[in-house]
SETOR-827328 format. One record per residue (C-alpha): x, y, z; residue in three letters. Coordinates in steps of 0.2 Angstrom, whole numbers, plus 2048, in hexadecimal, padded with zeros to 3 digits. Example, Ala and Ser with C-alpha at 12.3 -4.5 7.8 and 13.67 -1.06 7.14 Angstrom:
83E7EA827ALA 8447FB824SER 
***
This chain:
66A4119E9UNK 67C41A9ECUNK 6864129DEUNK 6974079E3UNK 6A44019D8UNK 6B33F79DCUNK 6C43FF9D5UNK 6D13F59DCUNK 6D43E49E6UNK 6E43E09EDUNK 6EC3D29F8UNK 6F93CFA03UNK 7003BDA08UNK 70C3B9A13UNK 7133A9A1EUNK 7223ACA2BUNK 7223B6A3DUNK 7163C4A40UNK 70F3CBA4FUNK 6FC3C9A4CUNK 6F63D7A5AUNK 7023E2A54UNK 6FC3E0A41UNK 6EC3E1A46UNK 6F03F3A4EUNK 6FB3F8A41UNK 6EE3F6A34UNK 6E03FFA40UNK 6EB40DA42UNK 6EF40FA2DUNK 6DF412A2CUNK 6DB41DA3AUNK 6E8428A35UNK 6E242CA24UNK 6D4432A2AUNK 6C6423A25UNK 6B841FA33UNK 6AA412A34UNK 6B8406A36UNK 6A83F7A3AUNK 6B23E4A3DUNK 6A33DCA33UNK 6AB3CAA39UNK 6B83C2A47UNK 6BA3B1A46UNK 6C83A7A50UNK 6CA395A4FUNK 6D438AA58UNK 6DC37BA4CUNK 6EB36EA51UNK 6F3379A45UNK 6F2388A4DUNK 6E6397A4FUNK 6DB39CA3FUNK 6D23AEA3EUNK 6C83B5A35UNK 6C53CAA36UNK 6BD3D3A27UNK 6BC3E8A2AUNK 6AF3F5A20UNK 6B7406A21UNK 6B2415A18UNK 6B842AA15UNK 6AB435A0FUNK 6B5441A01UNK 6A544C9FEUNK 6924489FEUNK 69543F9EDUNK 6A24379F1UNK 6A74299FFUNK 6B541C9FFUNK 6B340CA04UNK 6C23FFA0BUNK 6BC3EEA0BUNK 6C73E2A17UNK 6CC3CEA19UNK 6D83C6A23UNK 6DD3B5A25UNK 6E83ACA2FUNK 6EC39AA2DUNK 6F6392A3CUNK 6FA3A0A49UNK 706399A53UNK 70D3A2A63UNK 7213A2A61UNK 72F3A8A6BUNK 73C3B2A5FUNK 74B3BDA61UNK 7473CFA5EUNK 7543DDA5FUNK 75C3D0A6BUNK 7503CCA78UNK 7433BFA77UNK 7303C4A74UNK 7203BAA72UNK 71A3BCA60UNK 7103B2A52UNK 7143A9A42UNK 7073A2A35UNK 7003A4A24UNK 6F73B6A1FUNK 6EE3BBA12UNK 6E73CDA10UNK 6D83D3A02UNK 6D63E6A01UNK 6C93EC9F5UNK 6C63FE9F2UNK 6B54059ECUNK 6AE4159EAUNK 69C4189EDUNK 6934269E4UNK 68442F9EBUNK 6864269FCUNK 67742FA03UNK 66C4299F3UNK 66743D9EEUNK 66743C9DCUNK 65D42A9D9UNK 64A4309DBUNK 6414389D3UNK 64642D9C2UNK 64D43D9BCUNK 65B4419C9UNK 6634319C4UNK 6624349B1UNK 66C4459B9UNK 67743D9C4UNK 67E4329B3UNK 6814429A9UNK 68A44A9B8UNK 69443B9B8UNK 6964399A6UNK 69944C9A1UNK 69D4599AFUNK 6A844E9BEUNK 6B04419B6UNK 6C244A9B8UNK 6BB4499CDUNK 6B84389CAUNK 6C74339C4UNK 6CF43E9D1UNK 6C64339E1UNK 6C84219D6UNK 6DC4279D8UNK 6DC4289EAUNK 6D14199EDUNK 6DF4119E2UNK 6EC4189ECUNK 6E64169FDUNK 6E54029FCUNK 6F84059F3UNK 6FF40CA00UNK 6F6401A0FUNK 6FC3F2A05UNK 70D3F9A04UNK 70C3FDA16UNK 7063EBA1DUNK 7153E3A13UNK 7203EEA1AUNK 71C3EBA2BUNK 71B3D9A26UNK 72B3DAA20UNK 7333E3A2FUNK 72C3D7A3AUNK 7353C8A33UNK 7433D0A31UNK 7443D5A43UNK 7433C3A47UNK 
***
């Protein structure tokens, strides 16, 4: 069994004026753009309360480094009373939302994906020496990017977060 450990969770909150859809996109197109497939929308829930729109979207995504090695970005977003607003943006006014977010991001890294080195007994007494003794400068290298991939998307989404209630 391909081995998966997680190195990092982060999380995003965030209560003001946002633009749901274009979130949604925005955070689609992070990803597309450094280069990670399989993105697989595991769950989409929307709920209509007094308060406003909940939903619920949690995203499996992965990027295969080398056939030891594959990356794996584990999603979930919830909004808490999405309400449809009018606002002022760069002076004209535009339908948008306003509620309660909250982002978790979890990186993991998954080694031996395809499950090559776990039988015979053996290849996986292997696989824990080449992990122990002749990659572990590789391994440190992929944890680095697993750790600076969900960074960066973090930094990203406030950003655009940010900008959006600002331009408000």
């Amino acid at each position: 069994m391909a081995e998966k450990e997680v190195l990092i969770k982060e999380k995003i909150e965030h209560e003001g004026i946002f633009n749901f859809k274009d979130f949604y996109k925005y955070s689609y197109q992070w990803f597309k753009d450094e280069q990670y497939g399989g993105l697989v929308e595991e769950k989409y829930q929307e709920k209509v309360t007094p308060a406003g729109r909940e939903i619920l979207v949690e995203w499996k995504l992965g990027k295969k480094l080398s056939d030891y090695f594959k990356i794996e970005i584990s999603i979930k977003i919830e909004v808490f009373g999405l309400q449809d607003v009018e606002a002022e943006i760069d002076g004209k006014k535009k339908k948008t939302n306003k509620g309660n977010l909250r982002m978790e991001i979890k990186g993991m890294i998954t080694k031996d994906p395809n499950s090559n080195w776990e039988s015979p007994p053996l290849y996986k007494f292997l696989r824990e020496i080449y992990d122990k003794y002749v990659i572990p400068g590789r391994i440190d290298g992929v944890e680095d990017i697993v750790t600076s991939d969900v960074k960066d998307f973090k930094e990203a989404l406030k950003a655009f977060l940010e900008l959006q209630g600002r331009r408000s």
